[in-house]
Residue, then its C-alpha position, 0 to 999 in steps of 0.5 A: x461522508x466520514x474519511x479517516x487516513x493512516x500512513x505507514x512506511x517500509x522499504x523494499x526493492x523490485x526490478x521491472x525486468x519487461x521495460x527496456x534494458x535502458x530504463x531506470x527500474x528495470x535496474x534492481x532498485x529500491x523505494x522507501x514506499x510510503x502507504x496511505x490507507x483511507x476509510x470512509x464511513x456516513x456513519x459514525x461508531x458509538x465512539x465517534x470513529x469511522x473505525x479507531x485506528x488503533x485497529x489498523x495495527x494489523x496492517x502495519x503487522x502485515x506490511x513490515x512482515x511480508x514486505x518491509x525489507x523484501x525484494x518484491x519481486x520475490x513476495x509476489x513471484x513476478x516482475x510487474x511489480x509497480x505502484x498501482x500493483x501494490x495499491x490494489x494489492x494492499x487495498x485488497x488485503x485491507x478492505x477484507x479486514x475492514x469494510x470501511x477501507x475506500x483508497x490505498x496510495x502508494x508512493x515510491x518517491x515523495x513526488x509520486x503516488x498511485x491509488x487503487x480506490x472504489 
């Protein structure tokens, strides 16, 4: 199996108003998320790529248009915005562009990470 990967990087807030009033998130915050996008193939193209990564722009396009310094809370209009929400969200909103896409990593903080894969 052929994997490729792609960072991408943008800055947000949410509120996770459900938890305790003593927890720290349920405070407005704020993340500099970074987003690891995989693509596994068995095959190769007739390029030799998985799929050229200049063809995933089009998620970079998305995320600093729809999220990148937004209150997530606001974009997806509930409170329950959490890392693994954003990983299968943005694995979603991927794996309809490109068949190829097996993982999405999502991570608040650079000790933190979640992943929605197949």
């Amino acid at each position: 199996m052929y994997r490729i990967m792609k960072e991408f990087h943008f800055s947000a807030s949410h509120q996770l108003s459900s938890l305790p009033e003593t927890h720290q998130c349920a405070r407005l915050h704020g993340h500099n998320y970074v987003v690891v996008v995989e693509l596994s193939s068995t095959e190769l193209d007739e390029h030799g790529f998985v799929r050229d990564f200049g063809e995933l722009a089009a998620f970079k396009t998305y995320i600093d248009t729809e999220l990148d310094h937004r209150h997530l809370n606001d974009v997806f209009g509930h409170d329950k915005v959490t890392s693994e929400f954003l990983a299968k969200t943005l694995f979603d909103w991927a794996r309809a562009h490109w068949p190829e896409v097996s993982a999405v990593k999502v991570s608040e903080t650079p000790r933190t990470w979640a992943e929605y894969s197949l």
